[in-house]
C-alpha positions in Angstrom: 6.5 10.2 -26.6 4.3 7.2 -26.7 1.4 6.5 -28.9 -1.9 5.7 -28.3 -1.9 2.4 -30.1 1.3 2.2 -27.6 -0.3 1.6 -24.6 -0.8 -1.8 -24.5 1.2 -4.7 -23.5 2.0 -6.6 -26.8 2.9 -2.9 -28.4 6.5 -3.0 -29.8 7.5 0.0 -27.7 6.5 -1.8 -24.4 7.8 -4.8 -25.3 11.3 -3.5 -26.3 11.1 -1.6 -22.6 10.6 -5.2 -21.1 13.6 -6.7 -20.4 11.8 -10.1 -18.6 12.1 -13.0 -20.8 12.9 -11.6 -24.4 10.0 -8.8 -23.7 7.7 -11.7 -22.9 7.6 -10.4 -19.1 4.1 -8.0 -19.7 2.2 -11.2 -19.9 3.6 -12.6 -16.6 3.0 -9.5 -15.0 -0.8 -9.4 -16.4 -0.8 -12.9 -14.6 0.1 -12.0 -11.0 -2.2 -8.9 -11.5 -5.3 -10.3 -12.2 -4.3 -13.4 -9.8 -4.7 -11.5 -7.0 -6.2 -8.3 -8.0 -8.5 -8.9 -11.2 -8.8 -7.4 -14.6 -8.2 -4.1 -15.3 -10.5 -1.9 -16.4 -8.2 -0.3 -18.9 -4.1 0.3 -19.7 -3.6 3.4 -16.6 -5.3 0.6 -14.2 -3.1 -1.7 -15.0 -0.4 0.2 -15.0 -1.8 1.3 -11.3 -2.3 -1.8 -10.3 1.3 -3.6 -11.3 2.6 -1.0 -9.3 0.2 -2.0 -6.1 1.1 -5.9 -6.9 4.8 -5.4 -6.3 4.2 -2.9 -3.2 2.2 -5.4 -1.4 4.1 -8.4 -2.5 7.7 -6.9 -1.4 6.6 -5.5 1.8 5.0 -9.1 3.1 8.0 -10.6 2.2 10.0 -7.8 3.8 8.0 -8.0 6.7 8.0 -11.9 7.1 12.0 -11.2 7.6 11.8 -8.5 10.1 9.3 -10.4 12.1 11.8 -13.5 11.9 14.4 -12.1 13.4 17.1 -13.0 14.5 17.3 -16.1 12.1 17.1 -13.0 9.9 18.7 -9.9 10.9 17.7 -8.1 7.5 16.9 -7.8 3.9 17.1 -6.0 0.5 15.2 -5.7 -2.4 15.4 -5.4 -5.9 15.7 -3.0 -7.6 15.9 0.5 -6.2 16.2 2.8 -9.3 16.4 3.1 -13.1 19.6 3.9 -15.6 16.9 4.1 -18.6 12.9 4.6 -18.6 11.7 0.9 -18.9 9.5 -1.5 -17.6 11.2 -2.6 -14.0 11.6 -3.5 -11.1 12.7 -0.2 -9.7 10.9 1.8 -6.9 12.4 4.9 -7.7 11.9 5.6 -11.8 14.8 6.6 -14.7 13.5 10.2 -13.9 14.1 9.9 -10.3 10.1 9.9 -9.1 9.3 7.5 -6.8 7.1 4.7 -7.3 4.4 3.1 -5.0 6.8 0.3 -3.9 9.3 3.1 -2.5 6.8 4.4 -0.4 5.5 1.4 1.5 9.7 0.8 1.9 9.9 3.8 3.6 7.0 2.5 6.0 7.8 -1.3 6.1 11.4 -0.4 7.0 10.8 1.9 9.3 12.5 1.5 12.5 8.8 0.6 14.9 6.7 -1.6 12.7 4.1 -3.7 13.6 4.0 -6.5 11.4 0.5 -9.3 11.6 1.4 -11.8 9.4 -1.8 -14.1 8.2 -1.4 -18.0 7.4 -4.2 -20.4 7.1 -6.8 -18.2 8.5 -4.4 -17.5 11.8 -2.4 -14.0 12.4 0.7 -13.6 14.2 1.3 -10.0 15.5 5.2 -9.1 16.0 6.5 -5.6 16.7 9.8 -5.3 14.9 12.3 -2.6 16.6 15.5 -1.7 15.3 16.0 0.8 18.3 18.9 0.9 20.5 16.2 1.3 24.0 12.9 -0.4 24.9 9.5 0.9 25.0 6.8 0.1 26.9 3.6 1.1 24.4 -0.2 -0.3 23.8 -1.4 -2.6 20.8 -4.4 -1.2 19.6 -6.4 -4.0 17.3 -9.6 -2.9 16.0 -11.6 -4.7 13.2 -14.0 -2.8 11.5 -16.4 -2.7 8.5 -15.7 -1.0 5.3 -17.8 1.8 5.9 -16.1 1.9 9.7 -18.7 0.5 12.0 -16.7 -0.4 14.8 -17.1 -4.8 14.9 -14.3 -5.1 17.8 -11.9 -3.5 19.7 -9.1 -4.4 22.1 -6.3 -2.4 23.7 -3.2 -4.2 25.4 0.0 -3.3 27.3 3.2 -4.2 25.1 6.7 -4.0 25.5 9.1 -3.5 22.5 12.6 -4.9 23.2 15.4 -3.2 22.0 16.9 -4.2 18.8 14.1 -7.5 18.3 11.0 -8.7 16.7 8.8 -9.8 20.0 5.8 -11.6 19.1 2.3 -10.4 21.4 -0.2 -11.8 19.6 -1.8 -14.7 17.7 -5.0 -14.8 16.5 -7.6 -16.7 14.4 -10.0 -15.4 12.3 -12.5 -16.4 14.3 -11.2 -14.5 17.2 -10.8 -12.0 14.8 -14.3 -11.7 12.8 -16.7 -12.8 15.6 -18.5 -13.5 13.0 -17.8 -10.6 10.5 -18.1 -11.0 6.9 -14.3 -11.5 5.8 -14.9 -10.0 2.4 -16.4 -6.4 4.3 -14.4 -6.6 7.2 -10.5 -5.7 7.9 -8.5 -5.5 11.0 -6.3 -2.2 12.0 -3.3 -3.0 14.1 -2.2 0.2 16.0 1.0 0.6 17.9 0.6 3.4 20.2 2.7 5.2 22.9 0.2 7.1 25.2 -2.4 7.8 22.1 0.4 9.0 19.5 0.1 6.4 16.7 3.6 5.0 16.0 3.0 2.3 13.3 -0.3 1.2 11.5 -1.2 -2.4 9.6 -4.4 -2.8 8.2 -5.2 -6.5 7.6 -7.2 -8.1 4.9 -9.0 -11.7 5.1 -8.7 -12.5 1.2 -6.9 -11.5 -1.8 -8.0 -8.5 -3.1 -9.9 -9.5 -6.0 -12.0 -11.2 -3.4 -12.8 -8.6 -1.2 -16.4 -6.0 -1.5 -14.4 -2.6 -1.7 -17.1 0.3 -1.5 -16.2 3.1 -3.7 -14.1 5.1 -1.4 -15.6 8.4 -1.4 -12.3 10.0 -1.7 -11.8 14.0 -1.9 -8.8 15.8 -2.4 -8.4 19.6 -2.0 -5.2 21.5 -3.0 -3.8 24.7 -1.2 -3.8 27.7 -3.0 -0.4 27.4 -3.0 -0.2 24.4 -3.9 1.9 22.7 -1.6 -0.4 20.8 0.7 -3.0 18.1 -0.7 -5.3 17.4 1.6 -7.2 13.2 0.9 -10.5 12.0 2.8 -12.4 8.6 2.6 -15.9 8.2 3.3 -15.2 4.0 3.1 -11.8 2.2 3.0 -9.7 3.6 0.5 -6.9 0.9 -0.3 -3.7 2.2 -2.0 -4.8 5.3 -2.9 -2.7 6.4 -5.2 -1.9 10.6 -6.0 -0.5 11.9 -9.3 -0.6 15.3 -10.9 -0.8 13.7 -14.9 2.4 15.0 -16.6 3.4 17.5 -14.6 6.3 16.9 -12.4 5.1 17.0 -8.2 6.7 14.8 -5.5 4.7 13.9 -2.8 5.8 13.4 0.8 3.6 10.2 0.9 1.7 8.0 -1.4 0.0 4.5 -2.1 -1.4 4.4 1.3 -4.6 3.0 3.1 -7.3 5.5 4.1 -9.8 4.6 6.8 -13.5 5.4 6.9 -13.7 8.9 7.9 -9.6 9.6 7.8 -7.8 12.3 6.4 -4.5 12.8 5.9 -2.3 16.3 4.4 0.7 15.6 2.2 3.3 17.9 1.4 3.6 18.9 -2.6 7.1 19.6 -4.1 6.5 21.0 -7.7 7.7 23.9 -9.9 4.0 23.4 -11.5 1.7 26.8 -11.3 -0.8 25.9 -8.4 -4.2 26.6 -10.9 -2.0 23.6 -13.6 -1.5 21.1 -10.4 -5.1 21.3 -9.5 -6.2 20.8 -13.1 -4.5 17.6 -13.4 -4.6 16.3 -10.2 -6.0 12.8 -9.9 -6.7 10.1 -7.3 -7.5 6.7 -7.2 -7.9 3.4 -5.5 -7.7 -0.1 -5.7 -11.9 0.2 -6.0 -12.6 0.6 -9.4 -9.7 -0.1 -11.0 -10.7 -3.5 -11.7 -14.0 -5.4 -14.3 -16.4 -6.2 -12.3 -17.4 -9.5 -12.9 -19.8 -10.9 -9.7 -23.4 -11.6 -10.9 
C-alpha cells in the first residue's frame, strides 16, 4: 500500500517501479506530459494525464499506418499487459484493468475507422476498412465551437473499398476554420451509413496545452443497480476519464471525447454494492487537470 509521501515521481517506491533508464524514466515521462499537455495540477493528474499522452500518441501513430496502407498492411504496439504492478507501458494493468490506451485500441483498430490525419496545418481524411465487402456510406465533417455552435457543416457520398485505406478528403485549415478560432474550435469527422454513426474522429488544431477547453459540464448518474453509468457534457469533454476510486468496476468504455450536449451509457461490471460505487465514483477531463498559467 503506498504512502502519501509516495506519490510522487522521485519517491523510492516509484522509482523502483520504473524500469526506464535505471528509474530515471518519471522525469521523461513528466517531459512529454507537460510538452503537449501542461503541468499538472497535482500527482492523480498526472497520473491521468500520462495515461491520455500515451493513448493519443499510440493511436496517431496507429492510425498513420492504417491510413498508409498497403505500404503498411499493419501494426502492433507495445506493451499489452503487466506480469508485476509497475510503471509501464501496458494498456491492460498487473491486475488485469484496462487502461486508457486499451480503450482507444479497441476504437483505432476497429475494423471501419475514419482516420484525418493533420500536417502543417493541412488534413488528410482516409477511411481505413479491413472488411471483406464494400460500402457505399456518407462522410459527415462538421466543425464546431466548444460549447457546440455549429461553424460548418458538410455531408458527402463515400465509398469504402474492401480491405483498403481510400483517401476522400484533403483539407486546409482554412477550408476547415473559415475563419474559426483554432484554439475554440474542433472538427468532428463522422462516417455514417444511412444516419447510423459507424466511426467518429474529433480533430484538434493545436496541442492540447494550447487549446481554451471550457469546463466540461460533465454529469454522471448511476443506476440503482449499479450497472449503467450514464455521462453528459454541456462543452467538449476531451478524454473523459471514469473510475470508481479503489473499488474494482470495469467499464465497457472509457477515455473518450464527449460533445456539447452528448451523452453516452456505459455498462458497469463490479461485485461493488451499488450505494459504495456511487460514493466513489469520479470523473474527469483533460480541462482542469492542468496549472493554468495564461495571464
Amino acid at each position: 500500500v503506498l504512502k502519501p509521501a509516495d506519490l510522487s515521481l522521485d519517491s523510492p517506491v516509484l522509482r523502483a517501479h520504473q524500469k526506464f533508464d535505471k528509474g530515471k524514466g518519471n522525469q521523461r515521462l513528466l517531459m512529454y506530459v507537460e510538452r503537449e499537455y501542461g503541468k499538472p495540477k497535482d500527482f492523480a493528474a498526472l497520473v491521468y494525464l500520462s495515461q491520455v499522452m500515451q493513448a493519443e500518441g499510440i493511436e496517431l501513430a496507429a492510425e498513420h499506418l492504417r491510413a498508409a496502407r498497403p505500404q503498411t498492411m499493419g501494426s502492433l504496439y507495445w506493451q499489452l499487459n503487466d506480469v508485476w504492478p509497475g510503471v509501464t507501458w501496458a494498456s491492460i494493468d498487473y491486475d488485469g484493468r484496462w487502461k486508457a490506451l486499451q480503450y482507444h485500441a479497441k476504437r483505432f483498430y476497429a475494423p471501419l475507422r475514419v482516420v484525418p490525419i493533420r500536417q502543417n496545418s493541412r488534413t488528410q481524411v482516409s477511411l481505413v476498412s479491413d472488411r471483406t465487402t464494400p460500402l457505399d456510406a456518407q462522410l459527415r465533417t462538421r466543425v464546431l465551437d466548444m460549447h457546440g455552435k455549429l461553424l460548418q457543416q458538410h455531408v458527402q457520398d463515400v465509398h469504402v473499398a474492401a480491405l483498403a485505406s481510400t483517401r476522400v478528403a484533403d483539407l486546409t485549415d482554412a477550408q476547415l476554420l473559415h475563419g474559426a478560432d483554432p484554439h475554440r474550435s474542433v472538427a468532428v469527422f463522422d462516417l455514417l451509413d444511412h444516419g447510423k454513426l459507424l466511426s467518429r474522429h474529433v480533430l484538434y488544431f493545436d496541442v492540447a496545452k494550447a487549446l481554451d477547453l471550457p469546463d466540461p459540464g460533465l454529469h454522471a448518474t448511476l443506476s440503482p443497480d449499479g450497472h449503467q453509468l450514464t455521462v453528459s457534457a454541456r462543452n467538449l469533454a476531451r478524454e473523459v476519464w471514469v473510475d470508481f476510486g479503489k473499488l474494482d468496476a470495469r467499464l465497457s468504455d472509457n477515455a473518450f471525447t464527449l460533445l456539447p450536449g452528448q451523452k453516452v451509457t456505459l455498462q458497469v461490471h463490479s461485485d461493488a454494492d451499488p450505494a459504495a460505487l456511487r460514493h466513489a465514483l469520479h470523473v474527469r477531463s483533460l480541462a482542469g487537470a492542468t496549472v493554468d498559467t495564461r495571464p
